[in-house]
N, C-alpha and C positions, 0 to 999 in steps of 0.2 A: 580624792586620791588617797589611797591607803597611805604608810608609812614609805611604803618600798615598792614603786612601782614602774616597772620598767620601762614595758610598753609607753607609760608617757615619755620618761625622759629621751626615750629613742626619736620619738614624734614630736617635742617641745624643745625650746630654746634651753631651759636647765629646771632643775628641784633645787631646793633650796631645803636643805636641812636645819641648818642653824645661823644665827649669826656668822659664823665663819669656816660654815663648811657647807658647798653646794656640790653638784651635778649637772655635768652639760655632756650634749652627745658629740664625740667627735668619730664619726666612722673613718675607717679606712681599710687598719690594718683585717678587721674584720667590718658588716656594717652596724652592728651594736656595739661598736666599741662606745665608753664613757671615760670623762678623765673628773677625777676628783679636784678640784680648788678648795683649799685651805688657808686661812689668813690666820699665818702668826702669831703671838704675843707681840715681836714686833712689826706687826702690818706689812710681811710679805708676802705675797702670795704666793703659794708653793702648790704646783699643779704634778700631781700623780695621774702621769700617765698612761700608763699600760704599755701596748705596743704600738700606741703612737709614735712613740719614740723607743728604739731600741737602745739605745745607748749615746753618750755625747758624742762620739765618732761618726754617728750616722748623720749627723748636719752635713759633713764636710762631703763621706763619702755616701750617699745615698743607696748604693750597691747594697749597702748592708742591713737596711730597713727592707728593701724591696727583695731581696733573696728571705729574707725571713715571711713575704709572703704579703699579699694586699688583694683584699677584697674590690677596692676601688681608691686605685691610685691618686687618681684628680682630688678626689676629697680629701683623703692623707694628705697629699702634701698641701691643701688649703687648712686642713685643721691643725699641720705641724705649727705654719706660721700664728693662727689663730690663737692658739695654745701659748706661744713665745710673746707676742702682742701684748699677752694680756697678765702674763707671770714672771715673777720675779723667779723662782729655781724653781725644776723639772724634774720631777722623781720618772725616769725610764723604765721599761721592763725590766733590763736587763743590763744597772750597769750604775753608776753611781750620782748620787746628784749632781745638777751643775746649776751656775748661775747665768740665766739668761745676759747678756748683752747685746749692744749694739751690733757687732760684728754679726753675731747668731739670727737677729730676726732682717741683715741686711742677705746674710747666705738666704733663707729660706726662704725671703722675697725673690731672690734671681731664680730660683726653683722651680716658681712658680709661671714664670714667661718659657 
């Protein structure tokens, strides 16, 4: 695999750049979408992720992820929670960090039934 190659990360579980900074596919918003994971200085994991998430508002109201458009919805909202699962704060497209909680990956499980 080259340095930078997309095609797998689209088709594989994740790339693995460094110790603390990988790649995994999360489609949705589009279906090559990818979200960045970063671990810290202090060992949190901070997931950049595009327009998986457009902003912390769009947990509550989801109106507002899906007007901004989804290649394939079911996957979005399985890779939003998938994303919150497994991060401690969420850099959005569009809107400022937050820090995952309880509450957050309990909304985006009910999302999902």
């Amino acid at each position: 695999m080259t340095a930078w190659d997309s095609e797998k990360i689209i088709n594989e579980e994740e790339y693995i750049i460094n110790d603390t900074v990988k790649v995994i596919p999360t489609p949705g918003h589009t279906l090559t979408d990818v979200t960045v994971l970063v671990t810290s200085t202090q060992k949190e994991l901070i997931a950049l992720t595009g327009d998986l998430f457009e902003k912390y508002e769009d947990i509550e109201n989801s109106n507002i992820w899906l007007e901004a458009g989804s290649e394939d919805k079911a996957q979005q909202v399985k890779n939003r929670l998938k994303v919150a699962n497994i991060a401690d704060w969420i850099v959005p497209g569009h809107g400022a960090k937050f820090r995952v909680t309880r509450e957050i990956r309990h909304t985006l499980m009910k999302q999902i039934c």
